[in-house]
N, C-alpha and C positions, 0 to 999 in steps of 0.2 A: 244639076239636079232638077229633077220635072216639080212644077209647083202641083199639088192636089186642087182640084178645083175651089175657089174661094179664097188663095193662099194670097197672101203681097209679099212682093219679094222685092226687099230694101232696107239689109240689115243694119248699115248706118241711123238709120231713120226710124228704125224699130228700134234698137238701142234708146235711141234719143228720147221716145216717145214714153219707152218704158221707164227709163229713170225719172221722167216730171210722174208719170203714175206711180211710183216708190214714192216719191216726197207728199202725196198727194195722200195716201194711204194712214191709217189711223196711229198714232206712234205706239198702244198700247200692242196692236198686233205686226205680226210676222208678215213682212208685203204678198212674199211665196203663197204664205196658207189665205190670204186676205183674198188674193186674185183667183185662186184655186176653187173658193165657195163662188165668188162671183160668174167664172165662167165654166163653173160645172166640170173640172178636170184635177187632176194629181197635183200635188205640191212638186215632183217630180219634173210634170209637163212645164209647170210655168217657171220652174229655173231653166227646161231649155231654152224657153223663149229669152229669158233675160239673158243669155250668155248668146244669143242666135243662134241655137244650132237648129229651132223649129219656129218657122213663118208664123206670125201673128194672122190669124184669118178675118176677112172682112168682119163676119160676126163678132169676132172678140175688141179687135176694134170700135164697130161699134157700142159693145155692152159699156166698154170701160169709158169711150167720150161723155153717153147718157150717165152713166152713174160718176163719174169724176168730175164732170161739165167742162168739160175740155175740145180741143181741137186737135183733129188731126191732119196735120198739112202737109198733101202729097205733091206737090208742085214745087216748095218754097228749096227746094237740092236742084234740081234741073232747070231753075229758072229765076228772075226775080222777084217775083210775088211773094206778097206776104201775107197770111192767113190769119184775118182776125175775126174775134167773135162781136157781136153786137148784140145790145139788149133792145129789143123792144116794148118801148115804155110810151103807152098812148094814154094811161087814167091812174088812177089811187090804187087800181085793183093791180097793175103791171107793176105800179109802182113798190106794190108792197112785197109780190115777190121778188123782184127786184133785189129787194131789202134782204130779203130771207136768202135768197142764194148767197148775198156778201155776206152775210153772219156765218153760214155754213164754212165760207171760205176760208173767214181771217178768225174763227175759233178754231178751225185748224190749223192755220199758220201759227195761231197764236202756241199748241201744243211741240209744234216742231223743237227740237234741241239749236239747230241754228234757223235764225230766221231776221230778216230786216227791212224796212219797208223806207225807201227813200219817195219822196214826196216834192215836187214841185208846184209849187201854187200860183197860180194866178187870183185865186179867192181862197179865203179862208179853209185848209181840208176839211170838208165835209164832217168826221168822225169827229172834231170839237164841235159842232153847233148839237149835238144829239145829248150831249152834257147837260144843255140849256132848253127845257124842252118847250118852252114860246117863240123862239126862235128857232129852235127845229121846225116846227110847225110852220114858221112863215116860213122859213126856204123852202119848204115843199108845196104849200101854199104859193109862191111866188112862180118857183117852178112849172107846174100842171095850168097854172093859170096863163100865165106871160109868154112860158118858152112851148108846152105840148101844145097848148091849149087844147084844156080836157073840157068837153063841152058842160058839162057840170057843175065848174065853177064858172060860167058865164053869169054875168051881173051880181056875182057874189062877192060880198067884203068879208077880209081876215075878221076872224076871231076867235075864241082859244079853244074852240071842241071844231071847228071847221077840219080840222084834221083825224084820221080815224087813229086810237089811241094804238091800236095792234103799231101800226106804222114806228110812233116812237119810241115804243115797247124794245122794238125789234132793233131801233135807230141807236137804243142805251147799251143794249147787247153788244153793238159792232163795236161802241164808245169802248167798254170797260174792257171789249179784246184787246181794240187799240193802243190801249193804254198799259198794254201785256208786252207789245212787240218794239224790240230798238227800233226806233224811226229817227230817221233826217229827214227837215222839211227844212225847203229853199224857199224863202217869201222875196218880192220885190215889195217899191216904198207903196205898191200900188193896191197889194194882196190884199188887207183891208179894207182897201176903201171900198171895193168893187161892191163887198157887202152895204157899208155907208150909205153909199147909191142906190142900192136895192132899196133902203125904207126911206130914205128920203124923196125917191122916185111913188112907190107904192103911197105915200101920206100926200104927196102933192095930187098925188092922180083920183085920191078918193077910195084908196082900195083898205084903207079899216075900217071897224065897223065903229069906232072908236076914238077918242086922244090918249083913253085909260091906255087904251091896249098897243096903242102905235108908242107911247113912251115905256111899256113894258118891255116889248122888243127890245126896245134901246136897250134900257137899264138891263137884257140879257146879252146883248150883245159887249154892253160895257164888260158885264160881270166876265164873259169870255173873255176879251183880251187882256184885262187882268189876268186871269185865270192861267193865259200860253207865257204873258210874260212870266207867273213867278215860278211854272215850269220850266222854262226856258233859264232862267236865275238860277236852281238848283240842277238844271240836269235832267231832272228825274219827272216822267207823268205820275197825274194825279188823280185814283177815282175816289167816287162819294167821298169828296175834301180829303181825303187820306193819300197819304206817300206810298207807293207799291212797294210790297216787305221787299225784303231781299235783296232789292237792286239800287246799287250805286248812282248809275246813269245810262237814262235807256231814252232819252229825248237831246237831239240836237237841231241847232235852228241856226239857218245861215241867212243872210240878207246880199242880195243878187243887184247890183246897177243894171246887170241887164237884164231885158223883158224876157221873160221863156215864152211867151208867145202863146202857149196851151197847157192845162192840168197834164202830168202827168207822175203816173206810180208806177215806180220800179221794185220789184218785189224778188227778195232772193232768199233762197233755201240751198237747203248743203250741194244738193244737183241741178239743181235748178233753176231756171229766169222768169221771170213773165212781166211786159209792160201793159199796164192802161191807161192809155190817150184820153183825153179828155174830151167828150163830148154834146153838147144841149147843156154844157153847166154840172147838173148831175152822172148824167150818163155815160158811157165811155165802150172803148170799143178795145179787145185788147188779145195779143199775141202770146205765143208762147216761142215761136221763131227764134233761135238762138243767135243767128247772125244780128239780126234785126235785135237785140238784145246785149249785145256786146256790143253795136255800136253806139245804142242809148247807154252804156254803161262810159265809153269815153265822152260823152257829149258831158255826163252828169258831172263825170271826175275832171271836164277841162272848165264847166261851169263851177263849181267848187272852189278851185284855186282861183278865182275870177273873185270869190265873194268873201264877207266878212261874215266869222265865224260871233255869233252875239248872244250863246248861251255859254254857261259858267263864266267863262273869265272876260266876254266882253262886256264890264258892265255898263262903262260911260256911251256905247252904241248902242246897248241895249236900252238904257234908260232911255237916248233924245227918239228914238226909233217906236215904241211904246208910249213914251207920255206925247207925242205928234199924234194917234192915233186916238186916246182917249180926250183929248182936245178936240179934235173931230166929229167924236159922239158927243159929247159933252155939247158943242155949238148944238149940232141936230136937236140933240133934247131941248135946245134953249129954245129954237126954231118951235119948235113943235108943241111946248108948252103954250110959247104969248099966242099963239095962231087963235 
């Protein structure tokens, strides 16, 4: 069959591309009639395309990557390559849409019927410190400063409006989705500390403006790891101190001997994969590639049986693995009060 000019013809691939834009789609609406306003045609036209009988054309491609924020990777079937997206994050102002695209993402994920987000950490996941908003503040603080270096915070010390308030507005938002979505998160003995380092680092270097505020930190950071272990105890997350209605157990927490080497989130939906690699700390860089997706998903399941399971029933793990860490903070603070 002749393709019409514009056409792509690679109906595996358009299959594939169109089911992650089904899951991606609002669950209140119809995906057919949702794609049908977007790209100007019949409820009729866009179930051929989902079944293949009519080529996706460049333009419709494009419209739904812009509106979905998605990739479309024509290479990664004919060859080894793997297509991933990257944010570029140079100041407060990158950084805040940034922010806003991930809210977009995971209050969608968070609406989906199935949905789960496994989590490996080498620091702290991110969506706990936005719980705590002084310590949200210094990781982004710390971030823009140490890791972009955003010229703006040059010769500037933390303090607690140094951060623009939209930012953590938007930081509570991803929190309380998060706390929406069954997550597994893999920590090593190392995951906290890495944050530890971070103000123990920033207070020796001169980077508060403060001792008020450099043991504020702390005591938000204590109030945090309190906060995952008595999550991690029941099972269940927790927003504005409250238990989520409805659900039994939507949080599991496993402890890893061995190092995973880099952040990553593995994110699944009924059709769906998508990884993001960890990158600059905050940032990350990430796929939708299915190959490349199934094999982070045996990497995850052979790291898994590798680790110790330390919410609900591991309590004596859980307890010496948590109170090592608040001992931790606890010296810091000690540190940093006689100073």
């Amino acid at each position: 069959m002749a393709l019409k000019k514009g056409e792509i013809r690679s109906i595996p691939m358009q299959l594939q591309f169109l089911d992650k834009i089904k899951s991606l789609t609002s669950p209140q609406n119809n995906p057919a009639e949702e794609l049908a306003d977007l790209l100007d045609i019949s409820s009729d036209s866009v179930y051929r395309r989902f079944r293949g009988d009519t080529n996706l054309t460049l333009e419709d491609i494009l419209r739904l990557c812009e509106h979905y924020k998605v990739d479309f990777d024509f290479k990664s079937y004919s060859t080894n390559l793997v297509l991933f997206r990257y944010n570029y994050l140079f100041n407060q102002v990158g950084f805040e849409k940034y922010l806003k695209d991930l809210q977009k993402q995971i209050t969608t994920l968070q609406d989906l019927k199935y949905k789960e987000i496994i989590f490996l950490a080498i620091d702290v996941p991110m969506f706990h410190h936005f719980k705590h908003p002084m310590l949200a503040a210094f990781k982004v603080f710390f971030w823009l400063k140490n890791v972009v270096k955003d010229n703006n915070f040059n010769n500037q010390k933390f303090r607690k409006d140094i951060i623009d308030p939209k930012i953590l507005r938007t930081g509570k938002q991803i929190y309380e989705a998060y706390c929406n979505i069954p997550s597994t998160e893999i920590w090593t003995t190392n995951t906290a500390n890495s944050l530890i380092s971070q103000i123990d680092f920033s207070w020796s270097s001169g980077m508060f403006e403060s001792k008020e505020v450099a043991l504020q930190v702390c005591k938000e950071a204590l109030d945090e790891i309190k906060l995952i272990e008595k999550q991690s105890g029941s099972g269940t997350k927790q927003t504005l101190n409250k238990k989520i209605d409805n659900v039994e157990y939507n949080y599991s927490l496993y402890l890893s001997d061995m190092e995973v080497g880099n952040n990553c989130i593995y994110v699944k939906r009924a059709e769906s994969k998508e990884v993001y690699l960890g990158f600059q700390i905050f940032n990350n860089i990430t796929t939708i590639d299915q190959t490349f997706c199934n094999e982070t998903t045996k990497w995850i399941d052979n790291l898994m049986t590798k680790s110790i399971l330390i919410s609900g029933v591991g309590e004596k793990q859980r307890y010496v693995f948590f109170n090592s860490l608040i001992e931790n903070i606890e010296k810091l603070i000690n540190k940093i009060s006689l100073s």
